[in-house]
C-alpha positions, 0 to 999 in steps of 0.5 A: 741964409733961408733954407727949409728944416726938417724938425719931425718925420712925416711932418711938413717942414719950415723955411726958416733962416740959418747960419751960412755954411762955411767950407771944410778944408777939402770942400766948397760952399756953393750959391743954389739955383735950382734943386730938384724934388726926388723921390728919396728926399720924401723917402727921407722926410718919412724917416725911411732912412736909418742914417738922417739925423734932425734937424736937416736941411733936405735936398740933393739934386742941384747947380749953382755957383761957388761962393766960396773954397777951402783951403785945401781945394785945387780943382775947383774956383770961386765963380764956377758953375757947378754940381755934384753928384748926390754921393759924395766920395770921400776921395782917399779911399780905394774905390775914390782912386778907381773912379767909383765914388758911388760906392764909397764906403766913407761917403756922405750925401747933402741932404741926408748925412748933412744940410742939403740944398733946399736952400740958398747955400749949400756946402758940398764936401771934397770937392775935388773929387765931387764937383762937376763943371756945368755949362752957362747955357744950360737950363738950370732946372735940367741941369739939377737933375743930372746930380740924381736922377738923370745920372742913377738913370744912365748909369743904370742903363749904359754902365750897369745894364749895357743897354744896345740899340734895339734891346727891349727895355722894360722901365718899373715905375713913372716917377722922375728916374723912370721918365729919365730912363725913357730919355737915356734909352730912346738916345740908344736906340732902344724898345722902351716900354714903362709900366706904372698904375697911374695913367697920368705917368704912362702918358707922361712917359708917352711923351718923352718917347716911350714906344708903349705904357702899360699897366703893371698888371698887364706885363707879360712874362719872358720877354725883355732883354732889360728891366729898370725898377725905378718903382721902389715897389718890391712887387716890382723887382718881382714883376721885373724879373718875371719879364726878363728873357733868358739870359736878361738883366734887371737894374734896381734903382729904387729904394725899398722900404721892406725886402722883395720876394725874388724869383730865384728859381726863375733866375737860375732856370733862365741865368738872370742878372739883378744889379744893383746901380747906385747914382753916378761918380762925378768920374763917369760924367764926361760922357753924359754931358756930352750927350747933353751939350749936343743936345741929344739929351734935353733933361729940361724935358723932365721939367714939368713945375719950377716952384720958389723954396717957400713953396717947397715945405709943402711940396715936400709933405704933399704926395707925388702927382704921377708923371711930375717932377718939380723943381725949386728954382727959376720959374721961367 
């Protein structure tokens, strides 16, 4: 198969030809039609996370098609449209029996713990506990990004935040998370504003049908009931958790190179929350792929660059454009 490497941190990589992979007893080896390009794979690429080990095969976010099962698969069939969540639960351990395979403490994740899906095969491991049927018709460059960040995004707003119709939401950064937390949070009805320095992410999110975009400068102090830090910034969490009203709730979802400094005696004066919220278990999907099959939910709508995988070496080492968010796989 062709499949980019990642050889050297910070160095662009290469799409070169490799081995197929071939499935373990319990997991599938799945065709990739489309994969999307997160934030966390150039977290990655710059050697940001202590458990990548080179050469790797980056990427997480994708849907294809089963080309072949292991032995010891049940639930899964050859032929099956599918995609998987980027945390990939063990499926024996405790927190796997009570559907938290997010937070699995022998978990894996392709294109970070093994080769990943900037490629044309992918193999995904314990299926049955992993793999989550995809509709035929759904786009498929929408459909790759509900394995990231469209998952991180509703869980941190319905399941970790608990966000109602007419909350005041506060979204920390414009990036791919973000914008698809202005998606989930306008289904539920509520007062979504973002914050982020680009003008080009605030017009993005806009939009998508955000009711304001403001510079972070510009955020006043004690007044939402949620704030999403999708930002990654530690200055962020800071400026999240000055916004909340008494009695409100940050959700952090960005990754962090260095430690944040945390208002602690805000958080006491006013009892504020600050969780934690770390993608989605294949377990909770049901309900956003119900939001999606009915259509209340478009994540195409995040789509803003479909490119081929040669295109991908360079999209990778080249930083972000604000407000877009690429996917490799079909251009039309």
């Amino acid at each position: 198969m062709r499949a980019v490497v990642i050889t050297e941190f910070g160095a662009e990589p290469a799409v070169v030809e490799r081995p197929d992979p071939v499935p373990d007893p319990h997991g599938v080896v799945v065709a990739v039609e489309a994969t999307g390009l997160c934030a966390s794979d150039r977290f990655a690429w710059r050697g940001h996370d202590g458990g990548v080990v080179l050469p790797l095969v980056p990427g997480h976010e994708l849907v294809g098609r089963v080309v072949a099962v292991g032995a010891e698969v049940r639930r899964v069939r050859v032929g099956e449209r599918v995609l998987t969540p980027f945390v990939e639960g063990c499926g024996r351990c405790a927190e796997c029996a009570a559907g938290r395979a997010q937070v699995c403490p022998d978990q894996s994740q392709p294109g970070f713990t093994h080769d990943g899906s900037f490629a044309e095969l992918v193999a995904l491991r314990h299926a049955d506990t992993n793999v989550v049927g995809v509709p035929e018709d759904l786009d498929a460059g929408g459909a790759a990004l509900l394995g990231c960040r469209v998952a991180t995004a509703y869980r941190a707003v319905v399941d970790r935040a608990r966000v109602r119709a007419g909350d005041r939401v506060l979204v920390l950064g414009g990036g791919g998370v973000g914008l698809a937390a202005v998606l989930v949070a306008g289904v539920l009805g509520a007062e979504v504003t973002v914050a982020d320095p680009a003008p080009a992410a605030r017009a993005r999110a806009l939009d998508l049908g955000a009711g304001a975009a403001i510079d972070p400068a510009d955020v006043p102090d004690d007044g939402v009931d949620v704030a999403i830090e999708a930002a990654g910034r530690p200055e962020s969490l800071t400026t999240g958790v000055r916004a909340l009203r008494r009695g409100g709730t940050l959700v952090q979802v960005g990754l962090l190179a260095a430690d944040p400094v945390v208002p602690v005696p805000a958080m006491i004066a006013r009892e504020l929350a600050v969780l934690g919220s770390h993608g989605m278990a294949a377990a909770d999907y049901p309900a956003l792929m119900g939001l999606v099959t009915t259509g209340r939910l478009d994540p195409a709508r995040l789509v803003t660059r479909r490119i081929g995988l040669d295109d991908a070496p360079a999209a990778l080492a080249t930083p972000p454009v604000p407000g877009e968010v690429v996917v490799i796989g079909p251009r039309n």
